[in-house]
PAZAPA-4460 file (N, C-alpha, C; in steps of 0.05 Angstrom, whole numbers, plus 32768, in hexadecimal, padded with zeros to 4 digits):
% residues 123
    n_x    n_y    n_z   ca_x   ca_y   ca_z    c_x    c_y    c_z   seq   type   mol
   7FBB   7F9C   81C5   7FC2   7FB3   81B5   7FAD   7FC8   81BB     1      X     A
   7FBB   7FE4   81C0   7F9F   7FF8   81C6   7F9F   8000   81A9     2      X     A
   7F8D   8019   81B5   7F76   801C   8193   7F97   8030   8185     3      X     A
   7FA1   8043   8193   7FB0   8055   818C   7FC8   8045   8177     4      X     A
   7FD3   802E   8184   7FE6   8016   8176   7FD3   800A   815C     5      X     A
   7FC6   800F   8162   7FB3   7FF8   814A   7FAE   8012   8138     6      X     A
   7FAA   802A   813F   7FAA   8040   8131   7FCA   8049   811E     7      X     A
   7FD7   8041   812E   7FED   804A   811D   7FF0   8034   810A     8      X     A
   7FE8   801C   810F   7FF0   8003   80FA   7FDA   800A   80E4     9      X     A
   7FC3   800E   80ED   7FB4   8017   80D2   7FBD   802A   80BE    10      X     A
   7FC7   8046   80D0   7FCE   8051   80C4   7FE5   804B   80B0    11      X     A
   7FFB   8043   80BC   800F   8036   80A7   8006   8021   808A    12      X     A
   7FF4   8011   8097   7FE5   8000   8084   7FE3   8012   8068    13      X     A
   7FCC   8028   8073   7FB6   8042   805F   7FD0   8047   804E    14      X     A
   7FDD   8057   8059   7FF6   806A   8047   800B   8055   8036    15      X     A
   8006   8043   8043   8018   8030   8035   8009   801E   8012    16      X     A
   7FE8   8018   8018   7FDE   801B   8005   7FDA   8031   7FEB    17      X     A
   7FD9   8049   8000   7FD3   805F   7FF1   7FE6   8065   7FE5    18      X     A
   7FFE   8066   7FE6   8011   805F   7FDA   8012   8051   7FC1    19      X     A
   8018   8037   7FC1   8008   8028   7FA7   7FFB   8035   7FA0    20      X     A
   7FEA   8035   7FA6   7FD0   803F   7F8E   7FD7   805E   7F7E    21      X     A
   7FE6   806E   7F91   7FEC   8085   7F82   8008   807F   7F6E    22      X     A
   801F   8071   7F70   802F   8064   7F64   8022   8054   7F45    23      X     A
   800E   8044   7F4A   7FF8   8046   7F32   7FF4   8055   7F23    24      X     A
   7FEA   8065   7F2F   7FDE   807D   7F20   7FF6   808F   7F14    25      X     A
   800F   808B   7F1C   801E   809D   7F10   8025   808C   7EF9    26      X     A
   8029   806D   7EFE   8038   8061   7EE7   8021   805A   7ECF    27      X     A
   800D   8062   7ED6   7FF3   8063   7EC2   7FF8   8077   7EB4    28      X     A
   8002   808E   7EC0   8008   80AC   7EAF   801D   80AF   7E9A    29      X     A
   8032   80A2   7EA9   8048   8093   7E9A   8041   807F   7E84    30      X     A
   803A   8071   7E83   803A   8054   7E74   8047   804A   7E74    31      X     A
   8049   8035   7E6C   8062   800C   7E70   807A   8026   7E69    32      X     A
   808C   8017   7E7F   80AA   8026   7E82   80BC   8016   7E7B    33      X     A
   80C5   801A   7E5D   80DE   800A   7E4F   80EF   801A   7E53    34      X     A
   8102   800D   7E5E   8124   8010   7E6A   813A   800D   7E56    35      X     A
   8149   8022   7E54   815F   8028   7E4A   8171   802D   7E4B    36      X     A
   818F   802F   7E46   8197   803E   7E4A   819C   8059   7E3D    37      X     A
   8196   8063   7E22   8187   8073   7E1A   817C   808F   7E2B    38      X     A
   8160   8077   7E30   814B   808A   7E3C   814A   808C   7E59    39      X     A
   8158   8076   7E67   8153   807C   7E89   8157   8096   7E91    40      X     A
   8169   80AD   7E8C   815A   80CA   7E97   8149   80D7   7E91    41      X     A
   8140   80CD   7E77   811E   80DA   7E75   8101   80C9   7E80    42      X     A
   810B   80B7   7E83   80F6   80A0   7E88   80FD   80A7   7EA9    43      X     A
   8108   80A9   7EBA   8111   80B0   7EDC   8100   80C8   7ED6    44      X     A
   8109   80D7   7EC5   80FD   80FE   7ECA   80DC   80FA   7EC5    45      X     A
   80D9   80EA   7EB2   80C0   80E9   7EB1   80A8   80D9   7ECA    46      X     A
   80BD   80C7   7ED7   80A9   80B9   7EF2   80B5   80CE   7F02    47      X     A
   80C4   80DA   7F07   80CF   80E4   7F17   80B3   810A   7F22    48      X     A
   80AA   8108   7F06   80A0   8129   7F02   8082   8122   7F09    49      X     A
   8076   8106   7F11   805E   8104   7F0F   8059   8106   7F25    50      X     A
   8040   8115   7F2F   803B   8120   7F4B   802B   8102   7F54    51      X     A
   801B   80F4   7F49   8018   80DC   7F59   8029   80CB   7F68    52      X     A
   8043   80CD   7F57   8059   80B4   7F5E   8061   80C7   7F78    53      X     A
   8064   80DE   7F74   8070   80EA   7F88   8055   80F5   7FA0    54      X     A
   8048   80EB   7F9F   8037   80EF   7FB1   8031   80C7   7FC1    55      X     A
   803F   80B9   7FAD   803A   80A3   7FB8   8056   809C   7FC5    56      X     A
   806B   80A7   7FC6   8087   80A5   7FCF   8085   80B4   7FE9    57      X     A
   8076   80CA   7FE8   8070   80D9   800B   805F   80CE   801E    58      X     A
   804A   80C0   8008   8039   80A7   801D   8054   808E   802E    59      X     A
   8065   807A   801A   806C   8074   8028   8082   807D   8042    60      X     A
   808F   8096   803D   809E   80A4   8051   808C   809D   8064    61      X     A
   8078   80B5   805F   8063   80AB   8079   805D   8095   8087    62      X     A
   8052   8085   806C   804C   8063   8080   806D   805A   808D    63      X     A
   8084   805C   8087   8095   8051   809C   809A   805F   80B9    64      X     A
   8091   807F   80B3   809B   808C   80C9   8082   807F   80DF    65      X     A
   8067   8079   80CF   8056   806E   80E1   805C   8058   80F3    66      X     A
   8062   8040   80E1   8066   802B   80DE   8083   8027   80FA    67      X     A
   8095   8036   80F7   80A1   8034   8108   8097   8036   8126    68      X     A
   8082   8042   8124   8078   8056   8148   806A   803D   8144    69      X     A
   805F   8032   8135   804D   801D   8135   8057   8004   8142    70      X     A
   806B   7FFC   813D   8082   7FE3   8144   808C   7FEE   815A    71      X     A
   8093   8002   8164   8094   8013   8182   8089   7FFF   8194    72      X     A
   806F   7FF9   8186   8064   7FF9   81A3   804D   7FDC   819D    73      X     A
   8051   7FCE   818F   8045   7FAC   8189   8060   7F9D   817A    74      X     A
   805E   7F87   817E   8067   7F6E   817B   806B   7F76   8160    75      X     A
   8076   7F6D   8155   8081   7F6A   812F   8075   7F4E   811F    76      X     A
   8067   7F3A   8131   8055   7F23   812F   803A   7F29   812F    77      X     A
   8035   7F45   8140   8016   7F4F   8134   8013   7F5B   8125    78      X     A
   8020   7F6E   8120   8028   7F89   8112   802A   7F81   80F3    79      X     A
   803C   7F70   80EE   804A   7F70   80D0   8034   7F5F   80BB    80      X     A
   8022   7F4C   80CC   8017   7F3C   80BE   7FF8   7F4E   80B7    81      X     A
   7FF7   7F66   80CB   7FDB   7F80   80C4   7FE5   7F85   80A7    82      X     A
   7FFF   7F8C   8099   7FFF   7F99   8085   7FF2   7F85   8070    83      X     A
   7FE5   7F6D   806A   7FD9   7F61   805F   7FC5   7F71   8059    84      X     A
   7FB9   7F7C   8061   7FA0   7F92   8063   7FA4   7FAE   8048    85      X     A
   7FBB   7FAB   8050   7FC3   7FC1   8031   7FBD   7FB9   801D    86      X     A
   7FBA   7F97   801C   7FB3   7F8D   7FFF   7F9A   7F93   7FF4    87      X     A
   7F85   7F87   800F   7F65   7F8E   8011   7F66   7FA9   8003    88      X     A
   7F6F   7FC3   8010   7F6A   7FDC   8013   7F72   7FD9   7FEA    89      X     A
   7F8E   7FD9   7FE3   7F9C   7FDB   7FCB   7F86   7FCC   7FB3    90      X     A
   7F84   7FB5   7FBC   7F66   7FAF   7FAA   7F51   7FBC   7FA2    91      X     A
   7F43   7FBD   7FBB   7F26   7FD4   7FBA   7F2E   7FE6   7FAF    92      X     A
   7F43   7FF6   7FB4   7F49   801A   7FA7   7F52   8010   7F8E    93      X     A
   7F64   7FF8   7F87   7F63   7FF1   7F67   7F4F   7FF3   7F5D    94      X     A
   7F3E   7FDB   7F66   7F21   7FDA   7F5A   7F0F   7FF9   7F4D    95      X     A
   7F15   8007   7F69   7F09   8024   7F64   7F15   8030   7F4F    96      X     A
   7F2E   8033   7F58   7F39   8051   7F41   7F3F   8048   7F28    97      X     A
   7F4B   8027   7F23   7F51   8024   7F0A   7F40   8010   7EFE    98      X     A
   7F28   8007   7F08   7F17   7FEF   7EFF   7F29   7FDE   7EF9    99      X     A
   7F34   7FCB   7F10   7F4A   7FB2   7F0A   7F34   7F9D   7F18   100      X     A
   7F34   7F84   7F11   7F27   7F71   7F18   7F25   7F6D   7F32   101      X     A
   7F08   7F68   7F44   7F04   7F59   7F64   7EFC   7F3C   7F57   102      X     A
   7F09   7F26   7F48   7F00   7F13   7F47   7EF6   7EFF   7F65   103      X     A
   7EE1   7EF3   7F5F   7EDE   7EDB   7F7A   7EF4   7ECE   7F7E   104      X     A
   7F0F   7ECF   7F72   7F21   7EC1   7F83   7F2D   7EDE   7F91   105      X     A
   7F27   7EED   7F88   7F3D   7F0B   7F9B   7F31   7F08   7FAD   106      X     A
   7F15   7F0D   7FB2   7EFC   7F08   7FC9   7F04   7F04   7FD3   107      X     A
   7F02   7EEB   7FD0   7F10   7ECE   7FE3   7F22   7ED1   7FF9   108      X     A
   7F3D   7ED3   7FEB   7F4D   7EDD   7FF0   7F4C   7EF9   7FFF   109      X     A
   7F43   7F0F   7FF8   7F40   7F1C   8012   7F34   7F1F   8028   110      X     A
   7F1B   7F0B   8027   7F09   7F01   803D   7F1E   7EEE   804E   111      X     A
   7F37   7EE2   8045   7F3D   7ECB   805D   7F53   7EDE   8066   112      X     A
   7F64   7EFE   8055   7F69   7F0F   806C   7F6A   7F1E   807B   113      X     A
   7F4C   7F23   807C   7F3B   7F32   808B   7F36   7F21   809C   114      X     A
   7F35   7F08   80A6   7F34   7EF1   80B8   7F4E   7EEB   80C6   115      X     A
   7F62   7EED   80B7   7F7B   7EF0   80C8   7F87   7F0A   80D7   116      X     A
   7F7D   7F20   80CD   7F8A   7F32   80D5   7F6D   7F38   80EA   117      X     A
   7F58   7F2F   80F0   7F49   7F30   8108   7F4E   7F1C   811F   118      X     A
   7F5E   7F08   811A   7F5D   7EF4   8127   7F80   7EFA   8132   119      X     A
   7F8C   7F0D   8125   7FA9   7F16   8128   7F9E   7F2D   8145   120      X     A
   7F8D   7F37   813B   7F8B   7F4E   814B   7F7D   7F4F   8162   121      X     A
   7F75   7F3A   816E   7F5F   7F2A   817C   7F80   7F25   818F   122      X     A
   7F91   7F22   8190   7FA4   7F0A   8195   7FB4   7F29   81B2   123      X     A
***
């Protein structure tokens, strides 16, 4: 894999996290979304109007349009198993923006896929 292929898979990875995390942050703005039928057009208008959610919905546009040039041009056996990495990334920026738990088992756990997705990319 050259750096430029490995560049676009990162990239897809980034936007694809960043995503999440801005999707967070909108449904944080929002609060717990009880469903109705009632309220579902104000409860839609209301996720619908929050510039996070909608700033996390242009991330993923992005990450597929990436994601596609990305699969262009590597195997879908190296490629698909990098997006593991969004988790790492989606953690840490949890951790950051909303103080959500790094317990020693998350650790853990992201230390053995940071070991796979080096040993993926090695290949």
């Amino acid at each position: 894999m050259n750096i430029a292929t490995f560049g676009f898979i990162i990239a897809g990875v980034l936007l694809n996290a960043l995503a999440q995390l801005l999707l967070k942050a909108g449904a944080n703005n929002v609060g717990a979304i009880h469903l109705s039928m009632d309220n579902l057009f104000a409860v839609g208008l209301k996720v619908a109007m929050q510039l996070p959610i909608i700033g996390g919905l242009t991330c993923y546009v992005l990450s597929v349009v990436v994601w596609i040039i990305a699969l262009s041009r590597v195997d879908v056996t190296i490629a698909y198993p990098m997006l593991s990495l969004g988790y790492v990334v989606a953690a840490i920026g949890a951790w950051y923006m909303f103080g959500e738990a790094l317990t020693v088992q998350r650790m853990v756990g992201i230390g053995v896929i940071l070991i796979g997705v080096a040993l993926l990319a090695r290949t």
